[in-house]
MARKE-615509 format. One record per atom (N, C-alpha, C): x, z negated, y; residue number from 1; residue in three letters; atom name. Coordinates in Angstrom, 1 decimal. Layout:
BEGIN
      xx      zz      yy  pos  code  site
       X       Z       Y  NUM   ala    CA
...
***
This chain:
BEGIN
      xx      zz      yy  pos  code  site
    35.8   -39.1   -65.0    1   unk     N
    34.6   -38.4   -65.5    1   unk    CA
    34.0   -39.2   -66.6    1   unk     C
    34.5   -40.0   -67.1    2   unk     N
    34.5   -40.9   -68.4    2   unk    CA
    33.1   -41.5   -67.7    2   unk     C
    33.0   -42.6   -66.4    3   unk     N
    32.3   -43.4   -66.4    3   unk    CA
    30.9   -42.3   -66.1    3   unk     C
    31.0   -41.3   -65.5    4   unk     N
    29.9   -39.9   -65.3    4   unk    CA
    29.0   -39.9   -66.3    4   unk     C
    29.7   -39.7   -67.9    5   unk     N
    29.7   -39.0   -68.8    5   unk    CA
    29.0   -40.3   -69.3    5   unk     C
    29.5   -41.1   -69.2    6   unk     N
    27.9   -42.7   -69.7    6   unk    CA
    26.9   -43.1   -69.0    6   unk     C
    27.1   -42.6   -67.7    7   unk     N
    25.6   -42.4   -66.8    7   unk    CA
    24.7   -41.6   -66.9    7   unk     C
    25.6   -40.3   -66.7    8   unk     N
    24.5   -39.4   -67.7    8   unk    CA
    23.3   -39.8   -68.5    8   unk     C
    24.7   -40.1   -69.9    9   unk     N
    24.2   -40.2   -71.2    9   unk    CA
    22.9   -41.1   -71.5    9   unk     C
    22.7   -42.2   -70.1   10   unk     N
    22.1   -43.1   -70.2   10   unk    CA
    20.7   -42.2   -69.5   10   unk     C
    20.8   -41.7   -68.3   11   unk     N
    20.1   -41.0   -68.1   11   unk    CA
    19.0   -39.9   -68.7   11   unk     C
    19.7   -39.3   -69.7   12   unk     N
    19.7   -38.4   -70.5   12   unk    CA
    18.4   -39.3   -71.6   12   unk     C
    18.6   -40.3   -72.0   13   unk     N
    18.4   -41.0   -72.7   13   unk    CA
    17.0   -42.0   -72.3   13   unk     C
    16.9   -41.7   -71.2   14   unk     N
    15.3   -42.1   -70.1   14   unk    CA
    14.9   -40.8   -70.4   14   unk     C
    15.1   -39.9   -70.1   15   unk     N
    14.5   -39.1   -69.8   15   unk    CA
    14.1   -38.0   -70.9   15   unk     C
    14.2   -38.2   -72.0   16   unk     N
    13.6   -38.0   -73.2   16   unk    CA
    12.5   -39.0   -73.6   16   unk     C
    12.4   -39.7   -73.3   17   unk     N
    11.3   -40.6   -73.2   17   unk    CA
    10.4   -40.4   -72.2   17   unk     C
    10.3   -39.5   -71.2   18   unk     N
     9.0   -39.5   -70.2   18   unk    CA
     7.8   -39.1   -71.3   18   unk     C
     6.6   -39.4   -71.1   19   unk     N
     5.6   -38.8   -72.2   19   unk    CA
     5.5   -37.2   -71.4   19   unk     C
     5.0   -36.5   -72.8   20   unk     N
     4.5   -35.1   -72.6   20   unk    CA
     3.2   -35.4   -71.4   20   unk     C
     3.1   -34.5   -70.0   21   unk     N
     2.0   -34.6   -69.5   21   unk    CA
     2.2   -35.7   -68.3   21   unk     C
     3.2   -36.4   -68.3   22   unk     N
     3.8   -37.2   -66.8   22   unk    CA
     5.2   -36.8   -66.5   22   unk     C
     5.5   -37.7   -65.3   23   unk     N
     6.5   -37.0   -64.4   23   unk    CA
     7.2   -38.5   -64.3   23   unk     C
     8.1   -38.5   -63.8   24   unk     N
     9.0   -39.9   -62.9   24   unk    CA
    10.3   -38.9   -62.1   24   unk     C
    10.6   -40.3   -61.3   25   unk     N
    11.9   -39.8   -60.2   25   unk    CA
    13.2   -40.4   -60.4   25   unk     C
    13.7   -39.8   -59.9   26   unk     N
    15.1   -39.9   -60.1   26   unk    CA
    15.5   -41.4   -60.0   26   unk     C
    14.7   -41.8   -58.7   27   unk     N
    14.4   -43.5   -58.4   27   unk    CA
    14.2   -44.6   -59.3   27   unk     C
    13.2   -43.8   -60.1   28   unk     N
    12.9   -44.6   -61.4   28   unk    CA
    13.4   -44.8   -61.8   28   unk     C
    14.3   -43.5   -62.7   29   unk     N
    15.5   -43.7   -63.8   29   unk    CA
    16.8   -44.5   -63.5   29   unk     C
    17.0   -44.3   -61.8   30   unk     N
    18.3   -45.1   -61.4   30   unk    CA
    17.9   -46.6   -61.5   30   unk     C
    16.4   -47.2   -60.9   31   unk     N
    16.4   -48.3   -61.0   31   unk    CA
    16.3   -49.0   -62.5   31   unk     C
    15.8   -48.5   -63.4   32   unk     N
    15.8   -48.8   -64.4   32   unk    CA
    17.4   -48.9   -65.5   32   unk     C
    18.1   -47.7   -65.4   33   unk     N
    19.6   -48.4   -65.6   33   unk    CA
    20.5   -49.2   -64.9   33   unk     C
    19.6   -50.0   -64.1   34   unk     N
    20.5   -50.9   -63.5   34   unk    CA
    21.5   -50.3   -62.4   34   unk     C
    21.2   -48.9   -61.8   35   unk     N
    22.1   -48.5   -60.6   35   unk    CA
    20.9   -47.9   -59.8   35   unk     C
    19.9   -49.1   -59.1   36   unk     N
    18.8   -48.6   -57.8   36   unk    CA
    19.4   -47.9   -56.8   36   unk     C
    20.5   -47.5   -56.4   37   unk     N
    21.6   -46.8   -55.5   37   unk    CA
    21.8   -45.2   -55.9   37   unk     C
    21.5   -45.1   -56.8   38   unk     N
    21.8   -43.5   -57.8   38   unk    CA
    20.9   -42.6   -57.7   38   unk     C
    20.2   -42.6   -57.0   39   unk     N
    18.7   -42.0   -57.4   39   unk    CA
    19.5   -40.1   -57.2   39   unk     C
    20.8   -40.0   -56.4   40   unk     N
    21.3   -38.6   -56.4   40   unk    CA
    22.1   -38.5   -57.7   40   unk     C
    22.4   -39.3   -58.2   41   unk     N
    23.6   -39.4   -59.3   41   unk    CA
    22.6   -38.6   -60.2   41   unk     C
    21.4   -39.5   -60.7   42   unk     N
    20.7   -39.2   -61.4   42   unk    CA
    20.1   -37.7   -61.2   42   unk     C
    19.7   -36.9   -60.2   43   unk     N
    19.5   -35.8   -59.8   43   unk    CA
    21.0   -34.7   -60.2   43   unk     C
    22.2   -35.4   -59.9   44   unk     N
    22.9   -34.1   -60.7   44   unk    CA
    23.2   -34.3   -61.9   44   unk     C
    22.9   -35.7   -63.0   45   unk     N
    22.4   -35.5   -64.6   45   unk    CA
    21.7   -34.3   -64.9   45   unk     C
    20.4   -34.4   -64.0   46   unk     N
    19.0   -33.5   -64.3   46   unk    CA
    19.7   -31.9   -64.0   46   unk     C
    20.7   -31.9   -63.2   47   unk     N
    21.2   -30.7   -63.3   47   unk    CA
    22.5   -29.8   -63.9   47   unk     C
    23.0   -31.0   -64.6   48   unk     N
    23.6   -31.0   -65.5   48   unk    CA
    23.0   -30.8   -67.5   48   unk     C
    21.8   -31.2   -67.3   49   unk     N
    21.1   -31.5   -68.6   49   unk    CA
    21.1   -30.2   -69.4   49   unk     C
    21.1   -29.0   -69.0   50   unk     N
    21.1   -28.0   -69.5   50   unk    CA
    22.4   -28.0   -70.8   50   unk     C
    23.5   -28.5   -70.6   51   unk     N
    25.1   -28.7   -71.6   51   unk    CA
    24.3   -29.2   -72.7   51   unk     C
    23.3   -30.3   -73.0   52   unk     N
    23.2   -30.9   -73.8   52   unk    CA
    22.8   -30.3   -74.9   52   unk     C
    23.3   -30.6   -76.3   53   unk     N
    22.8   -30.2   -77.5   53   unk    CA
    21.5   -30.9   -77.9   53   unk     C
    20.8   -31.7   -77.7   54   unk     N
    19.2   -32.4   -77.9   54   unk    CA
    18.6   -32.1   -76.3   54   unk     C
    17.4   -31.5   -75.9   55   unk     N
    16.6   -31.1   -75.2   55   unk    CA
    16.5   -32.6   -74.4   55   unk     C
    16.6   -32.1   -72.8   56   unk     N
    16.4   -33.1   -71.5   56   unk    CA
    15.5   -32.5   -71.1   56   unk     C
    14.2   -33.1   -71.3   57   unk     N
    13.3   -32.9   -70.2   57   unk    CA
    12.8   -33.0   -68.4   57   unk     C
    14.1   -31.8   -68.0   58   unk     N
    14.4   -32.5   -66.5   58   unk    CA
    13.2   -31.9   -65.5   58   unk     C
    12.5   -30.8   -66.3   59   unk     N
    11.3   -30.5   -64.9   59   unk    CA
    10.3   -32.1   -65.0   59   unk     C
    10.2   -32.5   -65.7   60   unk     N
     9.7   -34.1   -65.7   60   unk    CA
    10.1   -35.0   -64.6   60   unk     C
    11.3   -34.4   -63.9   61   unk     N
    11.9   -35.3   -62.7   61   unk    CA
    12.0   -35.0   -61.8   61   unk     C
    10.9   -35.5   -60.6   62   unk     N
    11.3   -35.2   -59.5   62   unk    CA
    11.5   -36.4   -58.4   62   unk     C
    11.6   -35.9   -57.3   63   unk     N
    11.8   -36.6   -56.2   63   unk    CA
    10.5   -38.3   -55.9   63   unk     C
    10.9   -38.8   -55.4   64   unk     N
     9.8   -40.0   -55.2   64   unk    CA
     8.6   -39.7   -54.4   64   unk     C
     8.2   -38.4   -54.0   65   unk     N
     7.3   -37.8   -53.6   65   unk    CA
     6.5   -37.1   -54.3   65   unk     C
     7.3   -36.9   -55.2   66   unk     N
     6.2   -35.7   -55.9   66   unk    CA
     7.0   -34.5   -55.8   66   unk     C
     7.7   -34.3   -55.1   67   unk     N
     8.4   -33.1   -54.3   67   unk    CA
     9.1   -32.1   -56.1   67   unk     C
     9.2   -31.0   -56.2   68   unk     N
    10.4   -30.0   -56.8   68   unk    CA
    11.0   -30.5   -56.8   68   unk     C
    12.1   -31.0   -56.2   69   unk     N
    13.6   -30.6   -55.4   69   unk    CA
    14.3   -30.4   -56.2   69   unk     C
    14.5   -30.3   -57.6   70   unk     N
    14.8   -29.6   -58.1   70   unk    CA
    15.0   -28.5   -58.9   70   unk     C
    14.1   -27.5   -58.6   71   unk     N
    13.6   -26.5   -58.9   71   unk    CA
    14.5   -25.4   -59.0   71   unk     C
    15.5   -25.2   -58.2   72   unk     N
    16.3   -24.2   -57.9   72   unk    CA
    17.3   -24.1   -59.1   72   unk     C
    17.3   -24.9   -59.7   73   unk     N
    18.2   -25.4   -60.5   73   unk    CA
    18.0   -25.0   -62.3   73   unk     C
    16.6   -24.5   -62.0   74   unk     N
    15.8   -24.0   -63.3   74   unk    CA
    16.2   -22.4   -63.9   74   unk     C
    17.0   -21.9   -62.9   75   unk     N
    17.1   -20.4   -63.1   75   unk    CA
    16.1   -19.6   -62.4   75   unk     C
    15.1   -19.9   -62.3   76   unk     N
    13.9   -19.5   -61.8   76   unk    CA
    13.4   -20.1   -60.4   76   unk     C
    12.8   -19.5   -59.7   77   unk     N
    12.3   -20.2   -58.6   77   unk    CA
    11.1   -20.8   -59.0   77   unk     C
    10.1   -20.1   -60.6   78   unk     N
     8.8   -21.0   -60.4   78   unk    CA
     9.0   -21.5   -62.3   78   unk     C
    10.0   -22.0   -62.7   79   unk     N
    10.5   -22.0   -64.0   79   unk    CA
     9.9   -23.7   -64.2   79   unk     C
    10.6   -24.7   -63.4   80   unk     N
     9.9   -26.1   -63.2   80   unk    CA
     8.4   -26.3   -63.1   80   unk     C
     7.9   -25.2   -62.2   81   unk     N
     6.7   -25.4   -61.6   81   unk    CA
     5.7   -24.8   -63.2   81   unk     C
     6.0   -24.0   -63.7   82   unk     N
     5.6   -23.5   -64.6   82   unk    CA
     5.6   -24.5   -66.2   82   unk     C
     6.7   -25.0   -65.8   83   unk     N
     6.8   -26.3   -67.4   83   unk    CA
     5.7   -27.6   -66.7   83   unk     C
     5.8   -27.8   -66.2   84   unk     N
     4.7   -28.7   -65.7   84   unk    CA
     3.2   -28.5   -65.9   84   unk     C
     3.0   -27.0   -65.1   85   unk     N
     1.7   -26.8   -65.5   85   unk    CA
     1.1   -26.8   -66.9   85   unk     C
     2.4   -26.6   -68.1   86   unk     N
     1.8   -25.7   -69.0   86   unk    CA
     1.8   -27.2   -69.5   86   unk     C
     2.3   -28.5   -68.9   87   unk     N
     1.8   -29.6   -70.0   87   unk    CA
     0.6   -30.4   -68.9   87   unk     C
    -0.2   -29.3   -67.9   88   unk     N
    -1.1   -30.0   -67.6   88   unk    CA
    -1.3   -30.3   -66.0   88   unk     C
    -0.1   -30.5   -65.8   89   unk     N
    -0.1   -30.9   -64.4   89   unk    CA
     0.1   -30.0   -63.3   89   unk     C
    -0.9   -30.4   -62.4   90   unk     N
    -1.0   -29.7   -61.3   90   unk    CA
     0.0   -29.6   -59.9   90   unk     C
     0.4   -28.5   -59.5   91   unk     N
     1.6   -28.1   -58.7   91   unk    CA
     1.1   -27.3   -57.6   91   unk     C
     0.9   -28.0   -56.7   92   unk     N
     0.9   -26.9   -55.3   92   unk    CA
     2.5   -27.0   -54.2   92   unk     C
     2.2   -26.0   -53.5   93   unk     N
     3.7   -25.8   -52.4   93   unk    CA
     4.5   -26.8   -52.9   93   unk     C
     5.4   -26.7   -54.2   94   unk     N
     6.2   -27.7   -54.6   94   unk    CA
     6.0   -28.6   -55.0   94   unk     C
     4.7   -29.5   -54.7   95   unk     N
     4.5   -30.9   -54.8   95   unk    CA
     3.4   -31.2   -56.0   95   unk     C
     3.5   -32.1   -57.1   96   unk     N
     2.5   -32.3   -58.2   96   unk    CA
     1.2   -33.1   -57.3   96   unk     C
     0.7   -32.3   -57.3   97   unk     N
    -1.1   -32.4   -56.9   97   unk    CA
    -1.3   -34.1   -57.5   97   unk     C
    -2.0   -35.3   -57.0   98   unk     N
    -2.4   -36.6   -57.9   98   unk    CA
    -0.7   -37.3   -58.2   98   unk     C
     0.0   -37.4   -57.5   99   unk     N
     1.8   -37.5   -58.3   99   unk    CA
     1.2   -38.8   -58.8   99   unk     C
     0.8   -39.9   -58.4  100   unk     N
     0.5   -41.2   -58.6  100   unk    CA
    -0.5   -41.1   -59.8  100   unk     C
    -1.2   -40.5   -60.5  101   unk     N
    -1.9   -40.4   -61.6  101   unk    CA
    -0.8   -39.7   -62.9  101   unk     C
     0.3   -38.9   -62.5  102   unk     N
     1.3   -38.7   -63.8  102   unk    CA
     2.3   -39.6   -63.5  102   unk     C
     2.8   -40.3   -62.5  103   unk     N
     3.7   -41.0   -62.6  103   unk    CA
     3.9   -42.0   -63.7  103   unk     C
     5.3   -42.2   -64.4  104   unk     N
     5.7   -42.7   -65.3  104   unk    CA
     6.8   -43.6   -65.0  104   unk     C
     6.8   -44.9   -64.8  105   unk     N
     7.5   -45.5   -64.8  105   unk    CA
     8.2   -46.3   -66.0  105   unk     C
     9.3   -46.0   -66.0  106   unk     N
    10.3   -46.7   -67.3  106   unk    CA
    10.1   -47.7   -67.3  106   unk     C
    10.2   -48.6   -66.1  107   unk     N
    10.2   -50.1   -66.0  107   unk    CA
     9.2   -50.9   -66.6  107   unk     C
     8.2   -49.9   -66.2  108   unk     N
     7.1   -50.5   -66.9  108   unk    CA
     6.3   -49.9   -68.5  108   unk     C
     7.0   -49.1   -68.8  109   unk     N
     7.0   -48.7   -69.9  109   unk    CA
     7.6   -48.6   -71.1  109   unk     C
     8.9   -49.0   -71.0  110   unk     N
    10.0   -49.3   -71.7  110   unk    CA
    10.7   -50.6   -72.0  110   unk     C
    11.2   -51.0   -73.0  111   unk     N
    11.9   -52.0   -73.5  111   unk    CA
    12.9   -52.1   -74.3  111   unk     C
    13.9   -50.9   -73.3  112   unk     N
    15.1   -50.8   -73.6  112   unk    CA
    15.7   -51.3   -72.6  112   unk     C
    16.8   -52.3   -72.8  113   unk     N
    18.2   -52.2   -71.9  113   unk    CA
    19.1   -51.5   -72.2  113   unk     C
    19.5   -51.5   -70.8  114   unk     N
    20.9   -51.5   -70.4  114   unk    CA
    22.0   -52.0   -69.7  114   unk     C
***
């Protein structure tokens, strides 16, 4: 669980950095810590983020489509869909309306390694 618990952490650690008002994917965050292969690993961080003592912004992360997918995971069925809107962004049947106008890419926005 050791090596889990530092992928996470890493993940965790992207993903406090998305700006207020954009989104990225799971894809993103895997390719950017150096594991492009993780993009699910990274999806059960986001569903694990709730344990954490400093705030994960995981309605921020969705699928490489735009897609919820993980929504169910909010407590609520419109709990994701709802944190989103209230910083702006648009949500229809699951999917963020414009995804390519909030997307956020680490790679290109950040200048941290790992």
């Amino acid at each position: 669980m050791q090596h889990n618990d530092h992928f996470f952490n890493r993940v965790y650690q992207v993903a406090r950095l998305i700006p207020y008002g954009r989104v990225t994917s799971y894809g993103a965050i895997a390719r950017y810590i150096g594991s492009a292969q993780s993009a699910r690993m990274v999806g059960w961080a986001m569903n694990n983020s709730h344990t954490q003592k400093k705030y994960v912004p995981a309605h921020r992360v969705v699928n490489k489509n735009g897609m919820l997918t993980g929504k169910r995971h909010f407590g609520g069925s419109n709990i994701m869909e709802d944190l989103l809107k209230s910083e702006g962004i648009r949500v229809e049947d699951d999917a963020i309306v414009n995804f390519k106008k909030y997307f956020w890419d680490p790679a290109k926005e950040l200048e941290i390694d790992f």
